[in-house]
N, C-alpha and C positions, 0 to 999 in steps of 0.2 A: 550322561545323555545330553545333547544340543538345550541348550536353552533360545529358542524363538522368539523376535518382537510382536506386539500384538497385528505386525503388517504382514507378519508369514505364517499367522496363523489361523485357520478357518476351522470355525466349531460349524459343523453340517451334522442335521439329526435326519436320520431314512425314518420315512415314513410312511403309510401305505394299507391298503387293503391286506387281508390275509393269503398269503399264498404267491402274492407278487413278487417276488423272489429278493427282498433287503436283505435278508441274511446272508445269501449265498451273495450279492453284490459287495456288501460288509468283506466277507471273508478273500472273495477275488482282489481287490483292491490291496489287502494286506497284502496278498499274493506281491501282486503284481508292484508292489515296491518294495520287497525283498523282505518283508517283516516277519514271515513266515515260508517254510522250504515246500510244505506241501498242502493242497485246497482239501480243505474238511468239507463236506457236503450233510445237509439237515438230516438225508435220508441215512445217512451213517454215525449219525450222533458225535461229532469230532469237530464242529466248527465251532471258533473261537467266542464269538456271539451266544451262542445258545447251548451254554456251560451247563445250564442245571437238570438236577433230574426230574424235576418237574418236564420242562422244557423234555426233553427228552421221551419222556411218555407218553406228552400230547403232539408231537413230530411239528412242532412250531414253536415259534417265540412267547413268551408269556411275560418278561419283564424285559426295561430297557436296560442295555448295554452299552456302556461305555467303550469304543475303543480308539488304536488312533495311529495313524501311519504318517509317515513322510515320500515327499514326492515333491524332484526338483526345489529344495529350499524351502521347500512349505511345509511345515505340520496341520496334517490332517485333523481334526481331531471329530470321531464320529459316534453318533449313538444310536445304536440300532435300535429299535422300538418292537412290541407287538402288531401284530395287523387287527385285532379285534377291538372294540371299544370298551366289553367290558372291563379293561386294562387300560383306559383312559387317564387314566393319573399319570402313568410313565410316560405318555403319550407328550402328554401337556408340557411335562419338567422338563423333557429334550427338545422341544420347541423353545422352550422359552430360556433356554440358555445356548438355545444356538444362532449362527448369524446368516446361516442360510438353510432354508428347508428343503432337502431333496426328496420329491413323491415320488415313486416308485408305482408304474402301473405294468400289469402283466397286458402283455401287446395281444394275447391270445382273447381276453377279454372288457380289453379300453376303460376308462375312467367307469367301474363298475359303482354298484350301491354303497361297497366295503370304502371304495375312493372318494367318495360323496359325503359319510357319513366324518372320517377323518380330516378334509377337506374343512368342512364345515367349523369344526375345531379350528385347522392350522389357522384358516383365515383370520378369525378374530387376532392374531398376534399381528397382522399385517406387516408381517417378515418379509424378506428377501425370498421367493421361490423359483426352484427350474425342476421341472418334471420331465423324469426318465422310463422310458418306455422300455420295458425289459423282456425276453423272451423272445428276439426278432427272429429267430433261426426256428423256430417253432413252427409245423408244418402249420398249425391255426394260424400263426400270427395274421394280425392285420392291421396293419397301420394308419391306412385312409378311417376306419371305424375308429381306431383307437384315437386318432387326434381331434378325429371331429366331436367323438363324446367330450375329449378335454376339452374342446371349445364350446359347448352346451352347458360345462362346470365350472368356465372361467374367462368364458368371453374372447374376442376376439385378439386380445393380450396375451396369449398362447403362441409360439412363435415356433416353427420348425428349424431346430440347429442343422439336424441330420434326418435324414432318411435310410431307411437298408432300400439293397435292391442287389438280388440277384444277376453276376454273371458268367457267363462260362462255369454253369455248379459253382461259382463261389461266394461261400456269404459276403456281401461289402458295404460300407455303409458312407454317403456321401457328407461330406460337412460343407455347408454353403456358407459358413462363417471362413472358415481357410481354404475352399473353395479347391478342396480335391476329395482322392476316393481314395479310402480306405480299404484294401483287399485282404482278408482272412483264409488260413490255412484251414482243414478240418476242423482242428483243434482248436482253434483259435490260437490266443498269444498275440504278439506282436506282428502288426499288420505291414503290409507293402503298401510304400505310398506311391497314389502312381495319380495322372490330371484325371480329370474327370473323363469321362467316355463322351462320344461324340452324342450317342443316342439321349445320355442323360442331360448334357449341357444347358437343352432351354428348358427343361423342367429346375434344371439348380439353379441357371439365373431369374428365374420367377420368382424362386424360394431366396434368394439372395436379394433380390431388392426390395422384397418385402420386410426383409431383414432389414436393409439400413433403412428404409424408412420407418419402420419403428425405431429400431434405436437412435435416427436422429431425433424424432418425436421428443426426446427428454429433455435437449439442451439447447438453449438459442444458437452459441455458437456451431454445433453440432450440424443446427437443421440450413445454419449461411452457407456451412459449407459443404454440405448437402444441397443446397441450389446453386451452387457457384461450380461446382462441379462433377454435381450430376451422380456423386455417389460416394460417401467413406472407405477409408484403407482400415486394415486389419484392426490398427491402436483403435483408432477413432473410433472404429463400431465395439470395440471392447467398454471402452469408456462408457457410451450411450448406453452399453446391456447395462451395463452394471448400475448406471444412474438409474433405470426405468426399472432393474430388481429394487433399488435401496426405496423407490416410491411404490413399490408395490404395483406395477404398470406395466411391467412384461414380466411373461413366464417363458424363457427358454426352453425349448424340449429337446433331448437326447434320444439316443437312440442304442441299446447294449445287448446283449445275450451276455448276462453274466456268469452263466454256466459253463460256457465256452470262453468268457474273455476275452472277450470282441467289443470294444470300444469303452472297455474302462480304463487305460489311460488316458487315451484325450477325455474323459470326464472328468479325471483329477486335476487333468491341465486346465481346464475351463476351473474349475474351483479354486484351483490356483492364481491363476492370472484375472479370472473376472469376477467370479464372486464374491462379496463381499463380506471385509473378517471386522471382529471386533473394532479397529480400529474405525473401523465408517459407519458406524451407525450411531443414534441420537444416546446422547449421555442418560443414564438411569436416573430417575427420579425417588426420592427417597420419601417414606412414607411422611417428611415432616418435612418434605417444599423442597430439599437439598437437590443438587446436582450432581453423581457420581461418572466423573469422566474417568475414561477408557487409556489414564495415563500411568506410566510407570513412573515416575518423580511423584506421585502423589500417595497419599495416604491407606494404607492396606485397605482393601474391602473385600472380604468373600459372599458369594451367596451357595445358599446347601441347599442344592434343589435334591437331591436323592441321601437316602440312610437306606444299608442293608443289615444284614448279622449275618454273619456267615459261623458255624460252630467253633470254627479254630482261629478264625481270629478277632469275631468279635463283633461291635460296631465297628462298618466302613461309613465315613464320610463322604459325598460326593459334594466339590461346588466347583464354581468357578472365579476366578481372580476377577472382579469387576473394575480395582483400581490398582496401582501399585505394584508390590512384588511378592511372596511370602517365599521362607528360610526356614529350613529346618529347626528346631527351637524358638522359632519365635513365639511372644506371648499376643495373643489378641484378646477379644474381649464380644464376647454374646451379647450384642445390643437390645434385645431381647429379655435376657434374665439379669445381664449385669455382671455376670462371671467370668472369670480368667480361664482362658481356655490356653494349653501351651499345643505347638505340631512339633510331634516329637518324630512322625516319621513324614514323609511328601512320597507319592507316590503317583506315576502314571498306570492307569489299570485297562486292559484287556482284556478283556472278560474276567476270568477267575488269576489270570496271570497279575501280577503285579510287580513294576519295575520302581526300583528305587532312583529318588531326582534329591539333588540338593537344593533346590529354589524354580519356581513358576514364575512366569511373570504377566503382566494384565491380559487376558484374555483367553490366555488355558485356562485347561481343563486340568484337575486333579482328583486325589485323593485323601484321606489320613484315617489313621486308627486311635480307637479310644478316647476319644471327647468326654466329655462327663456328661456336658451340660446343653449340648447341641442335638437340634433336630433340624429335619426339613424344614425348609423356609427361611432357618435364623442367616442374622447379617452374623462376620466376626470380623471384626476392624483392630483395626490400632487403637483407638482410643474408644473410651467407653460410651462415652455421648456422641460416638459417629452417628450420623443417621442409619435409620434401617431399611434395607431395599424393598420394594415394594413385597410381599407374598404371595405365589401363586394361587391363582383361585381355582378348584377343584367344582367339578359337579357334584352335586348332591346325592343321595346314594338312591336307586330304582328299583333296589330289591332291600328290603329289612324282615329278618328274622328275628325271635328270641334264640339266644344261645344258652345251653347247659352243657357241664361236663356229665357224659356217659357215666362217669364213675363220679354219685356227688362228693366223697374227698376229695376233688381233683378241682371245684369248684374253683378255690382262689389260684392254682395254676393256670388254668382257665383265662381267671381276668387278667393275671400277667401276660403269660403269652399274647392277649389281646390288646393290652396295651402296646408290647413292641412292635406288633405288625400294623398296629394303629401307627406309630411314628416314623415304619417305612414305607409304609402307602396311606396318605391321607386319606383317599377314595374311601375308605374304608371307617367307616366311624360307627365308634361304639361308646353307648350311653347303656345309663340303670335308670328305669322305670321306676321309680318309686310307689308311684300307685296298685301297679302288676304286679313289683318285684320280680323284675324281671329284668335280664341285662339285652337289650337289643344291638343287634350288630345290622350296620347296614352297607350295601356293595353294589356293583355297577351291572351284575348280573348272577344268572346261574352259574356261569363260569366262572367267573370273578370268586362265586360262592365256593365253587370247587377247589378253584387254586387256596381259598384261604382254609379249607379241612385239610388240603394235604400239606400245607405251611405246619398249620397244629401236630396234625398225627407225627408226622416226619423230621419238624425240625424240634420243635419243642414237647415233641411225645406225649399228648395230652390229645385224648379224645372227646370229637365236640358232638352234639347233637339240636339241630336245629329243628324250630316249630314258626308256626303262625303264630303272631305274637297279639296277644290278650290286648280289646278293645277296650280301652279310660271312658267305657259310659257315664253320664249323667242323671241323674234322674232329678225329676219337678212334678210339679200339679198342674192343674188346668180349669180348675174350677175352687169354690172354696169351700169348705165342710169344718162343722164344728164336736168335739168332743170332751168328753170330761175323766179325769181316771182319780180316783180314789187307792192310794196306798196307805194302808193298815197293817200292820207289824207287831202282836205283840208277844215276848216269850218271856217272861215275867222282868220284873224291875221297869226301867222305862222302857215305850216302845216306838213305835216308826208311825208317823200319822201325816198323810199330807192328801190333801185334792187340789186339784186345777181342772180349770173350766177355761177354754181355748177356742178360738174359729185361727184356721189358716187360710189365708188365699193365694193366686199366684203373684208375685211381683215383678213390676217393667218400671225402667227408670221413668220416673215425669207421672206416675201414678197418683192420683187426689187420696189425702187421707181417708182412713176409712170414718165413717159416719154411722153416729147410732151408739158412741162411745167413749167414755169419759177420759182423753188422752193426757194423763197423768208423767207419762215417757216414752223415751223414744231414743233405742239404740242399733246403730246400723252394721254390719258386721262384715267386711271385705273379708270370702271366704279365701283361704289359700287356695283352693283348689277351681276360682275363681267365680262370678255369680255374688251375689248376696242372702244375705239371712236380714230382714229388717224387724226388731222385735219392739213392741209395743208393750207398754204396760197400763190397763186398762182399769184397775182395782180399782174398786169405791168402798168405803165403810171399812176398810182395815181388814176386812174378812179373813187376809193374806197380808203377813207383815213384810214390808220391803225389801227387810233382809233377804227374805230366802227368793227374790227375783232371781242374783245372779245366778242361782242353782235349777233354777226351773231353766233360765237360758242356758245353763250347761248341758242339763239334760236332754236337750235339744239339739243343741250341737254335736252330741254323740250319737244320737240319729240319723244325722245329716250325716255322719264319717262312714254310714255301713248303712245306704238303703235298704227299705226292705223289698223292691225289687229285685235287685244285681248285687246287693249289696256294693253297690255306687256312691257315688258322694251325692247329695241331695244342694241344690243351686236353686237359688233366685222365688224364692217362699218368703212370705211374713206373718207374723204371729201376733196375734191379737192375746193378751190373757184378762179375761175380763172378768174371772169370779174364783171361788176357791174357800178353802175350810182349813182352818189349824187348830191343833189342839194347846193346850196352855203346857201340856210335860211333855209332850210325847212329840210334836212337831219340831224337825229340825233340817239342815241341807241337805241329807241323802233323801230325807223324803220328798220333797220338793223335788231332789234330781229326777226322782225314780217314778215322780207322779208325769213330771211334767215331759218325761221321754216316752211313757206312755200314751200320754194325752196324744202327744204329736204322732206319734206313729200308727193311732188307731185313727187320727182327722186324717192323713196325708193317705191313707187305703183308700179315704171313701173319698178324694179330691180328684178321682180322675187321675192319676199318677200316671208320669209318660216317663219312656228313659230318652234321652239326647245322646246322638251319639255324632261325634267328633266326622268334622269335615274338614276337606283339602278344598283350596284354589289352585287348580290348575291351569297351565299357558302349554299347550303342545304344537313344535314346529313341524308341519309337512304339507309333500306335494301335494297339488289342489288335487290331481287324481285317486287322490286316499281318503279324501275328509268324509265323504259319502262312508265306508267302509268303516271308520273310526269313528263316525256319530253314532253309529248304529251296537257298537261295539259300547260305547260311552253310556248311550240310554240304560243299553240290557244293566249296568252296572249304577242306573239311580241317578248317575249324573244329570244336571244342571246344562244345559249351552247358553253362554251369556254373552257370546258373540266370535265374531270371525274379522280380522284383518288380515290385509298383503302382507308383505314383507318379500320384496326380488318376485322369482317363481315358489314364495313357499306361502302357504296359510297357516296365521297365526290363530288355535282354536283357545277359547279361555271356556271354562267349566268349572261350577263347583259336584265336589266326587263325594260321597261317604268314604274314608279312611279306611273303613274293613273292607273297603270294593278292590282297594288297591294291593291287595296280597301279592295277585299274579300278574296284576295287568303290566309291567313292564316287559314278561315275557311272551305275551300273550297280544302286546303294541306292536314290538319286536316280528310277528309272526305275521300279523296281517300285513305289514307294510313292509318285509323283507329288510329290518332296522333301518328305513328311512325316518321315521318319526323318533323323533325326543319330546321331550320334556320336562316341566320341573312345578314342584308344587311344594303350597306351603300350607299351614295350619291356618282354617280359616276363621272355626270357630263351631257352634253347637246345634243340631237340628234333629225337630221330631223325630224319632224312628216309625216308619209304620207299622200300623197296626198288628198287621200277620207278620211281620219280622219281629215286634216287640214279643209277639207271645211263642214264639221259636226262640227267644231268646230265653226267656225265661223258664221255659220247659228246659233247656239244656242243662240250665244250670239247677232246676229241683230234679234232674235226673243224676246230676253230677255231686248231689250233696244226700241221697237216696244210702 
């Protein structure tokens, strides 16, 4: 197979609302440069893209796709993506190893919510973008609607390449950048070129100088000779697009029926000839200040932005050549763990097709099998101490469950299986509760949830069963109360003899000693489960010999591990021990443990005892026409409003939430705001429960141990 410089070849990731047609544009395109004899379509489960059987069940995309065509001396090389967000992780890795973003909008319904919400993503990479209007043969279509929504999404940087327009019944679609008409048979296919029609004329030179005046807009020289004569030639405005993509400054728009195949070639020729490939964009920075330029004389560097398992062959590696060249056998090195990795096979992939290569060079796209030591995100270089490229950053997860296996032998299958689907979609992260015991898994949706049961059931035959996952309450006091317990033990020979006399209060850092007692010690105790225990030792007269302190403190802290509300951990208490009785045979450390876990546990009933329970800091982004809608959704759930700022046309809302509020509410954000709204939140720290929540809470659980 050809080996390409990084100057012919363009990494383009399709992107796009659900249902806008990238697949079928994906699959036409192979077409249409010979790479395939015949068009698979989504509704027939046969296109190259959307291989799996998942995919196939849900008659859409669900993971991205790697594939890759050539056209006129360029290699393609393309990734087709999901249209939903709960599948934002693939979303992200084919953006950010591509060099130009193609959005795909269906013309029948214009830069819709699904456009907005993906949008919002691409932009953060501030890539090269041109957005393709697809569908144009569509009796809905519309294109005055569909450009001006893109221009409400992206300003007036939106720039029409092409238009359709009906004539004499035939589809056609105008280019004002080569400033002729494109004429389609039925079928589409390759089009007749013929001038533009007399009737269309001043509408394309409208649309044509609007054109070179953006594109001279980018470059000094550009814009001289643009006033010196009044207008650029075909190079010249090629050049300006391409400068005003590489700054993120104009978005070109297309115009396709990719179902018919009606203006995807000249798409691949704009892609060719003006968008922008690995070799023009700004060198990678490496997470340790390095510079990774986009040279072949230079020093190997991969990045793995995607890992799958497929059953029969295993781990697939996906990355792309950032520097250099790589060869079949050669050795690199996981900047990351340190280890020797060898490519024993190179591989250009097609969906599930894979073609064997004997070397890549900087700026494709590849594959390989069997790594040991490689996942997502790792650099592999030449040398061990290369730097490492920066790692994708993933959103955090907006739906978390507990996970069980169905069948509890299956448990530690279970966490395997979860591990590898953790290393092929970050999005997906799973931890163990240690406090619940419990293994939570967390994901970008109910979708997101669904794809990863039939991952389990299907690939790795292990059935999961998910729950709302068990609340890390806390429990404290709020007032202070004192109590005494007497343990006696005797079954002949020696016996068990201890008392302790105790007050406890609540404690807050910066608190004044207590007064009224003779402060003998004083030990403070960073609980793990975070909070304090601060214990005092109060004795006068010996009453209570020293020794057995640290055992009355034990005993106390084994209280603290199993409230006797929730059996919670107990936080931020102090302990006064101010009197007490020993016997001379019979007094020793268990009794002291067992007086002084009593004491505490009969002072902390009568202290007002509250449980705390774990709160989120939330930031959620959306349009000002929602916030009304989403405050009120917010309140019903406990929430806090702690303020509102702008940001563009979006409101930024910050809120703290009770943690058990958030079970559903990202499906439930999702629904009120037709998934305009996101968000993200972090652990913020510990708050009263009220009152009638506290004793629901507690009822469940003397119901649950009945």
């Amino acid at each position: 197979m050809k080996v390409f410089d990084n100057k012919h070849i363009k990494n383009v990731a399709f992107v796009g609302a659900h249902r806008s047609g990238k697949t079928t544009l994906s699959e036409t395109m192979l077409y249409e440069a010979g790479l395939i004899n015949r068009r698979g379509t989504v509704e027939q489960k046969n296109t190259v893209s959307d291989y799996h059987e998942f995919e196939h069940q849900r008659g859409a995309s669900v993971f991205s796709t790697p594939l890759h065509t050539e056209w006129r001396n360029y290699k393609i090389n393309i990734i087709d993506t999901p249209g939903l967000d709960d599948f934002i992780g693939d979303i992200i890795s084919a953006i950010r190893v591509s060099d130009t973003i193609v959005t795909v909008i269906n013309a029948k319904h214009g830069a819709d919510i699904g456009t907005e919400i993906i949008w919002n993503y691409a932009d953060r990479f501030h890539k090269p973008t041109l957005f393709v209007i697809n569908k144009i043969d569509s009796e809905k279509a519309n294109l005055e609607m569909s450009f001006n929504s893109l221009k409400e999404l992206v300003g007036n940087n939106a720039v029409l390449i092409q238009y359709p327009v009906v004539i004499d019944d035939a589809q056609c679609i105008i280019d004002v950048l080569k400033m002729r008409c494109y004429k389609f048979g039925p079928e589409g296919g390759k089009p007749e070129k013929l001038p533009i029609p007399e009737a269309q004329l001043d509408y394309a030179n409208e649309l044509h100088n609007i054109l070179v005046e953006k594109a001279a807009e980018n470059d000094e020289e550009l814009m001289e000779l643009y006033f010196d004569k009044g207008t650029l030639n075909e190079d010249e405005l090629r050049k300006g697009i391409k400068l005003g993509m590489l700054n993120h400054d104009m978005f070109p728009v297309f115009c396709v029926s990719a179902l018919k195949d009606m203006g995807t070639g000249r798409l691949m020729g704009f892609i060719d000839n003006v968008a922008p490939a690995a070799a023009d964009l700004k060198p990678e920075q490496t997470i340790e200040g390095q510079l990774i330029t986009p040279d072949v004389s230079a020093d190997t560097s991969l990045f793995v932005f995607k890992t799958i398992y497929q059953p029969n062959l295993g781990q697939i590696t996906f990355f792309k050549v950032m520097s250099g060249e790589v060869s079949c056998n050669d050795k690199l090195f996981n900047t990351r763990t340190g280890e020797s990795e060898t490519i024993n096979q190179l591989y250009i992939m097609d969906g599930k097709q894979k073609h064997s290569v004997e070397k890549l060079t900087v700026g494709d796209i590849g594959a390989t099998t069997k790594l040991k030591f490689t996942e997502t995100n790792d650099t592999l270089a030449t040398k061990a101490e290369a730097g490492t490229i920066r790692p994708i950053k993933y959103p955090q997860p907006r739906l978390v469950k507990a996970a069980f296996a169905a069948d509890k032998s299956e448990e530690e299958k279970l966490s395997e299986a979860l591990r590898r689907i953790h290393s092929q979609d970050l999005t997906i992260d799973v931890s163990y509760n240690s406090e619940t015991k419990q293994t939570l898994v967390g994901t970008q949706g109910e979708l997101h949830l669904a794809t990863l049961t039939w991952l389990l059931e299907n690939i790795y035959d292990v059935t999961p069963r998910f729950e709302t996952p068990k609340i890390s309450y806390r429990e404290t006091i709020q007032r202070s109360a004192t109590a005494n317990y007497r343990h006696k033990k005797q079954s002949g020979g020696s016996g068990q003899f201890g008392q302790v006399h105790l007050k406890i209060e609540p404690y807050f850092e910066g608190m004044p000693e207590p007064e009224g007692f003779s402060l003998r010690g004083k030990e403070v105790v960073d609980l793990p489960w975070d909070g304090k225990l601060v214990f005092y030792n109060c004795i006068v007269g010996g009453v209570v010999d020293q020794r057995y302190l640290p055992s009355i403190m034990k005993g106390i802290l084994e209280v603290m591990e199993s409230g006797p509300l929730t059996d919670s951990f107990i936080r931020d208490v102090r302990v006064i021990v101010y009197d007490g009785k020993m016997h001379p045979v019979d007094s020793n450390d268990i009794s002291f443990k067992i007086a002084g876990a009593h004491a505490f546990k009969d002072a902390f009933l009568n202290a007002n005892p509250k449980l705390l329970e774990p709160t989120e800091k939330m930031e959620l982004r959306l349009p000002e026409s929602m916030i009304g809608n989403v405050m009120t959704e917010l309140q019903s759930r406990r929430a806090i409003i702690q303020g509102i700022d702008t940001e563009t046309h979006y409101q930024i809302l910050k809120c703290a939430i009770p943690s058990v509020e958030l079970s559903d509410f990202s499906s439930q954000l999702r629904s009120i705001t037709q998934g305009r709204a996101t968000y993200t939140s972090k652990f913020d720290g510990y708050a009263v429960v009220p009152n009638h929540i506290q004793k629901e809470i507690i009822q469940k659980r003397e119901l649950l141990t009945v």
